[in-house]
LOVEX-172103 format. One line per field, with one value per residue (C-alpha): x, y, z; residue number from 1. Coordinates in nm, 4 decimals, always signed. Each point is the difference from the previous one (the first is absolute). Example, Ala and Ser with C-alpha at 12.3 -4.5 7.8 and 13.67 -1.06 7.14 Angstrom:
BEGIN
c1 = +1.2300	+0.1370 .
c2 = -0.4500	+0.3440 .
c3 = +0.7800	-0.0660 .
kollum = 1	2 .
% end
This chain:
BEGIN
c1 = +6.6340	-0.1743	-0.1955	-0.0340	-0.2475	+0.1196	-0.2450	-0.2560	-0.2099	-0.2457	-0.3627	-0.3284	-0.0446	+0.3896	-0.1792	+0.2087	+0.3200	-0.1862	-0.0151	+0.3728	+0.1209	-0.2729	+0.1339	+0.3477	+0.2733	+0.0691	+0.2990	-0.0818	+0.2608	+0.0611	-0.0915	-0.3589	-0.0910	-0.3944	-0.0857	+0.2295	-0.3132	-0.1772	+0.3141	+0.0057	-0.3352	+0.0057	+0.3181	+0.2123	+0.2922	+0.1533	+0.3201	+0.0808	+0.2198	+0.1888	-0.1534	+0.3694	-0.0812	-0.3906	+0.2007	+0.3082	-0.2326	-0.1787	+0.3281	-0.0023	+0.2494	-0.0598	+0.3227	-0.1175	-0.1512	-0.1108	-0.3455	+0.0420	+0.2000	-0.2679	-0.2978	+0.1700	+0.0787	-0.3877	-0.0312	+0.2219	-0.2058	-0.2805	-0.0267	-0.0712	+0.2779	+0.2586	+0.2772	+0.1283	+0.1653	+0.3481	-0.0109	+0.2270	+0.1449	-0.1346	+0.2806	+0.2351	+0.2978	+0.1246	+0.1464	-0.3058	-0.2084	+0.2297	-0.0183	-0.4077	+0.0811	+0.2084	-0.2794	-0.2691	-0.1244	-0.0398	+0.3294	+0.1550	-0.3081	-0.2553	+0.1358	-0.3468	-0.1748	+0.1662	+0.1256	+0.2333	-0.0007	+0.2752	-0.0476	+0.0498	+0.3241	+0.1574	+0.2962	-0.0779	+0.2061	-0.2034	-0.2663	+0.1754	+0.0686	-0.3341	-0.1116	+0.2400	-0.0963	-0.3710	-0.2539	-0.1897	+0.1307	-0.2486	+0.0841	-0.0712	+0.0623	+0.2345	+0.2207	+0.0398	-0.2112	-0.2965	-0.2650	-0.0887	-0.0323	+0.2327	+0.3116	+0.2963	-0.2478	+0.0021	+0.3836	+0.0485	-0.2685	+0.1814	+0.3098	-0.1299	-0.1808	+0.3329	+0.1768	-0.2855	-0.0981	+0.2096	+0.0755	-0.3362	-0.1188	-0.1845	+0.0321	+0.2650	-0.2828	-0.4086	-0.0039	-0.3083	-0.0504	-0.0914	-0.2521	+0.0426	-0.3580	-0.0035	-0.0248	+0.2123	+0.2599	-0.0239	-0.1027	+0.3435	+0.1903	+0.0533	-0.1406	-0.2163	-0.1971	-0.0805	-0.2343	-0.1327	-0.3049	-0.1026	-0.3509	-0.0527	+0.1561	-0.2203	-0.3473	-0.1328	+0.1332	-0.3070	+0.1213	+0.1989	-0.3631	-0.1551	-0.2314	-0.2836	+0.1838	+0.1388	-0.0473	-0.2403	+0.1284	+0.3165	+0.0069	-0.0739	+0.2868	+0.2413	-0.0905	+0.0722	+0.3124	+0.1015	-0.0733	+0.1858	+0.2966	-0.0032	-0.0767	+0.3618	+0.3082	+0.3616	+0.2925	+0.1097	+0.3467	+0.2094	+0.1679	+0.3558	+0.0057	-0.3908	-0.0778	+0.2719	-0.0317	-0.3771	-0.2509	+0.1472	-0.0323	-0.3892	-0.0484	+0.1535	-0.2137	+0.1210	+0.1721	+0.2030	+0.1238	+0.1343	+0.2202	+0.1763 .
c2 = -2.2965	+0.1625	-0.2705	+0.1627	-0.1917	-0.0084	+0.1769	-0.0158	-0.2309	-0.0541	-0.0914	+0.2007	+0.3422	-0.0563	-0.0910	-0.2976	+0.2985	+0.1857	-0.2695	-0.0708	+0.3299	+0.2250	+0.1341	-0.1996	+0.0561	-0.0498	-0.0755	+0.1400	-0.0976	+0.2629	-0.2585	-0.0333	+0.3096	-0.0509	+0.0213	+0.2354	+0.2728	-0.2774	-0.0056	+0.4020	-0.0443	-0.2534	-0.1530	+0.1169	+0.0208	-0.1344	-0.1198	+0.0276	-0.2675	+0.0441	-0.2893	-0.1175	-0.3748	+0.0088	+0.1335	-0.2320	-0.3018	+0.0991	-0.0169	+0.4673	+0.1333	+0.3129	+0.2450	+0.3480	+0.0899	+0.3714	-0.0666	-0.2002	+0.3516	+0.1969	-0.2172	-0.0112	+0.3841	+0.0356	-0.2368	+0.0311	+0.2928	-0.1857	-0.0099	-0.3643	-0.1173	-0.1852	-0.1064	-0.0367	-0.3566	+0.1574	-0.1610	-0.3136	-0.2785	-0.2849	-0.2746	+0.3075	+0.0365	+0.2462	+0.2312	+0.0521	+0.0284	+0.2542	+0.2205	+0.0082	+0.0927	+0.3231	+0.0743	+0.0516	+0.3194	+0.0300	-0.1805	+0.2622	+0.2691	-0.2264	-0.3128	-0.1435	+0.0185	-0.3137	-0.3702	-0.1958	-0.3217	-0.2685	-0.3220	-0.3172	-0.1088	+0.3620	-0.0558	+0.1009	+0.2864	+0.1439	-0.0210	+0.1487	+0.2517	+0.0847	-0.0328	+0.2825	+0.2554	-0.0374	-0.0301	-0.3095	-0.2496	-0.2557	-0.3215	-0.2072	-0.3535	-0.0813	-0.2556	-0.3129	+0.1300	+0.1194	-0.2757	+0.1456	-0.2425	-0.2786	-0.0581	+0.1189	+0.3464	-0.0284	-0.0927	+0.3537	+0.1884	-0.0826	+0.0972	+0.3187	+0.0501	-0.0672	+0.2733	+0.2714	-0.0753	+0.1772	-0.1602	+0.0359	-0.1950	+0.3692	+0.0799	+0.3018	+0.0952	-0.0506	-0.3236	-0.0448	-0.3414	-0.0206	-0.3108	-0.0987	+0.0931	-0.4250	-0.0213	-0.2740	+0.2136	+0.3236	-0.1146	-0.1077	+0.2977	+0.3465	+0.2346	+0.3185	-0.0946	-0.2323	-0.0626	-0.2764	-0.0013	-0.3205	+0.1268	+0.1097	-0.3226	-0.2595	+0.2046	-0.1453	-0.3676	-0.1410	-0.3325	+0.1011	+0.1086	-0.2861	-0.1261	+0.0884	+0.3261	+0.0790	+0.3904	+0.0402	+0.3139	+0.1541	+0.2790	-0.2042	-0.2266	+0.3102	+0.1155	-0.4067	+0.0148	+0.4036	-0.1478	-0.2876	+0.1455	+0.3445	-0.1865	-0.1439	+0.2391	-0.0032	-0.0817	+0.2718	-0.1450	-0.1679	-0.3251	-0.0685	-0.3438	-0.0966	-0.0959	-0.2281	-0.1356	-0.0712	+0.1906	-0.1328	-0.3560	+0.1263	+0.1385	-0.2950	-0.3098	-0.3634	-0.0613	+0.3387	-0.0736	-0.3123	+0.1698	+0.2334 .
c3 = +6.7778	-0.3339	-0.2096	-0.3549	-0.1851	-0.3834	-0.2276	-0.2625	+0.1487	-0.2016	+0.0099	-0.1647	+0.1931	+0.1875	+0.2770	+0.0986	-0.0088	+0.2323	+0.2690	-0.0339	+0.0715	+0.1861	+0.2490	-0.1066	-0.1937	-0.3911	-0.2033	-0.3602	-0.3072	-0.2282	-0.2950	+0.1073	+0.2158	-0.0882	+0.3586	+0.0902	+0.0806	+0.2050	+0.2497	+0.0253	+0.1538	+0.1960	+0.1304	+0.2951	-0.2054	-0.3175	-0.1647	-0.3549	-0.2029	-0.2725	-0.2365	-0.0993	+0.0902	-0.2181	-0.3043	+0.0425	+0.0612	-0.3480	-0.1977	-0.0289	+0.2685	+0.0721	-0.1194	+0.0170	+0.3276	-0.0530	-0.0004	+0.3074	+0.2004	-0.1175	+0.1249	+0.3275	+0.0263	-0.0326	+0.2928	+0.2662	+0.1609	+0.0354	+0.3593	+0.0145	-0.2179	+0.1167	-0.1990	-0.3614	-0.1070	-0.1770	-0.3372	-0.0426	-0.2311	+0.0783	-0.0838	-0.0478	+0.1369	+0.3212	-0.2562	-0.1882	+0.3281	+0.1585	-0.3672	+0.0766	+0.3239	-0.0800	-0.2653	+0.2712	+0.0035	+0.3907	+0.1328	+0.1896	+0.0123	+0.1675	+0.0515	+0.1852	-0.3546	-0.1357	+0.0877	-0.1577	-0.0809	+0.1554	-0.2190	+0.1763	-0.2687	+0.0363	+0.2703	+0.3785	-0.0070	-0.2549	+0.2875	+0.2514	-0.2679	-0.0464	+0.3500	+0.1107	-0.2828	+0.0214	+0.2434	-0.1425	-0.2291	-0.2112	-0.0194	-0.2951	-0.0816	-0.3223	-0.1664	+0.2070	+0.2644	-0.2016	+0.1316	+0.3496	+0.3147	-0.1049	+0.1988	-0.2386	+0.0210	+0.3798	+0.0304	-0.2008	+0.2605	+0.2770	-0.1454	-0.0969	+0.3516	+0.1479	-0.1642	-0.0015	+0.3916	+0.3002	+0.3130	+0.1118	-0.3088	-0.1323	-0.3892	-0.0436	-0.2129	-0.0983	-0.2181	-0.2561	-0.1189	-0.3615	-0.1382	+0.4120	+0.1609	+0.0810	+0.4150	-0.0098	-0.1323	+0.1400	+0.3069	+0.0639	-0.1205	+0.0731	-0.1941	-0.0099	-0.3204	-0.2100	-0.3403	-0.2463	-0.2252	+0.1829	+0.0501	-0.3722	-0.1534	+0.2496	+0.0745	-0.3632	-0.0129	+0.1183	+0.0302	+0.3359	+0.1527	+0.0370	+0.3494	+0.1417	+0.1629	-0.3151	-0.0173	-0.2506	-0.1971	-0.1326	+0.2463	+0.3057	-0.1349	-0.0167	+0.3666	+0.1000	-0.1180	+0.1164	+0.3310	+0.0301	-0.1239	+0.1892	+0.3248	-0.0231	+0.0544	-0.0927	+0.2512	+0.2193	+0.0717	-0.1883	+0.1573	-0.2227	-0.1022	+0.1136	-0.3745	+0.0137	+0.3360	-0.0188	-0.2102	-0.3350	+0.1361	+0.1058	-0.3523	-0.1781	-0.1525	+0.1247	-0.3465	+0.0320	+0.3931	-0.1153	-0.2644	+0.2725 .
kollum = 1	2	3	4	5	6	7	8	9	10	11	12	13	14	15	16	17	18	19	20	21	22	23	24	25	26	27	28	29	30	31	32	33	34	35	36	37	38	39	40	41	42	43	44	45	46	47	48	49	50	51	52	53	54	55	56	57	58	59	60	61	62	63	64	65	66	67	68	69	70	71	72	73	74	75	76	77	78	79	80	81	82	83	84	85	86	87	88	89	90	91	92	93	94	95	96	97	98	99	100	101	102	103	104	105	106	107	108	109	110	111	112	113	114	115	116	117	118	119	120	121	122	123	124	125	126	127	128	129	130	131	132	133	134	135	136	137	138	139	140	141	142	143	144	145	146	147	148	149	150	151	152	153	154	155	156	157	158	159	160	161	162	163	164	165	166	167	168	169	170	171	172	173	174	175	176	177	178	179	180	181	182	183	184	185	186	187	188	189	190	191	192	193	194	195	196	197	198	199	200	201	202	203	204	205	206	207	208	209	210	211	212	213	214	215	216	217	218	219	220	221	222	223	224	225	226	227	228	229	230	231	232	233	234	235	236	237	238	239	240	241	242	243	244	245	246	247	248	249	250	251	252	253	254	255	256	257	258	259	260 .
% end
């Protein structure tokens, strides 16, 4: 599996970037592409997203998505790159997904370039959809099932993993995890790839670095964390029904298995 570290991270001199993703791999959002240089030099390979969740978060959903195409048709020939996040609504509806869809200028030409984006409150069938037109689908948590890790989120995982897994409990196609580089939940799922900015939003709350082995700077605090998650990798197979049977009741606090 392909743990893209979520950048800027920032510290004086980037230095703290550079021990995330030497060597690594980066996902870069089109809203803050700062260190977008610093991952042409030094990563293995690198994803791009389309910054749809930053600017619906901050109140400004993004309608016009020119600028977006053309940053990405200066990209996608970088030898290193590996895929484009296809933009999205957020809280939109399938119809309004599907119309961004159609508008993407390598759909049919070079399909590899881009990957849509199932939400977790679109219907299944929308997934399968998606799953059987492109050859790696995002998926992004939304509406009811937007907090990640609890068990209505995990109820809708497995019932997504049921429908997108064969017999043989492989993925018809890649999956990318969005916001879902957490080992306990990738760990337990099948997919190719997965990102979060966990190492940029946690390397400077110093409160969370205390002891006497408390790494003592920013950048020995990013490679900490890079190694903890990266030495954990996703599910190979798919088990229908294992969520159900046993992991949720693993994952779930003492108050929550009471309630099922």
């Amino acid at each position: 599996m392909i743990h893209y570290h979520g950048l800027p991270i920032t510290n004086q001199g980037a230095t703290a970037a550079v021990a995330a993703i030497n060597a690594g791999h980066a996902f870069i959002s089109f809203r803050s592409p700062e260190q977008l240089s610093l991952a042409l030099e030094i990563c293995q390979s690198f994803a791009v997203d389309n910054g749809a969740f930053s600017a619906w978060k901050s109140g400004k959903p993004v309608t016009d998505w020119s600028r977006y195409y053309a940053w990405v048709g200066g990209l996608h020939r970088v030898p290193t790159f590996d895929f484009a996040v296809i933009p999205d609504v957020i809280d939109g509806d399938e119809a309004a997904n599907d119309e961004l869809l159609e508008e993407w200028p390598w759909r049919t030409t070079a399909p590899w370039i881009g990957a849509p984006v199932w939400h977790m409150h679109e219907s299944i069938e929308r997934l399968v959809r998606l799953a059987n037109t492109f050859p790696r689908v995002c998926i992004g948590s939304s509406g009811e099932f937007a907090a990640v890790g609890n068990a209505r989120w995990w109820d809708r995982m497995a019932e997504a993993m049921n429908a997108i897994c064969d017999r043989s409990g492989l993925p018809i196609c890649k999956l990318h995890g969005l916001r879902m580089l957490n080992p306990d939940v990738f760990s337990r799922l099948p997919f190719a790839s997965a990102d979060s900015t966990n190492i940029a939003q946690n390397i400077g709350i110093d409160s969370a670095w205390r002891g006497t082995y408390a790494p003592p700077s920013k950048e020995a605090r990013a490679w900490v964390m890079r190694q903890r998650i990266e030495s954990v990798q996703s599910m190979t197979f798919w088990r229908k029904q294992e969520i159900q049977e046993s992991l949720l009741r693993d994952l779930l606090s003492p108050k929550e298995k009471c309630a099922l």
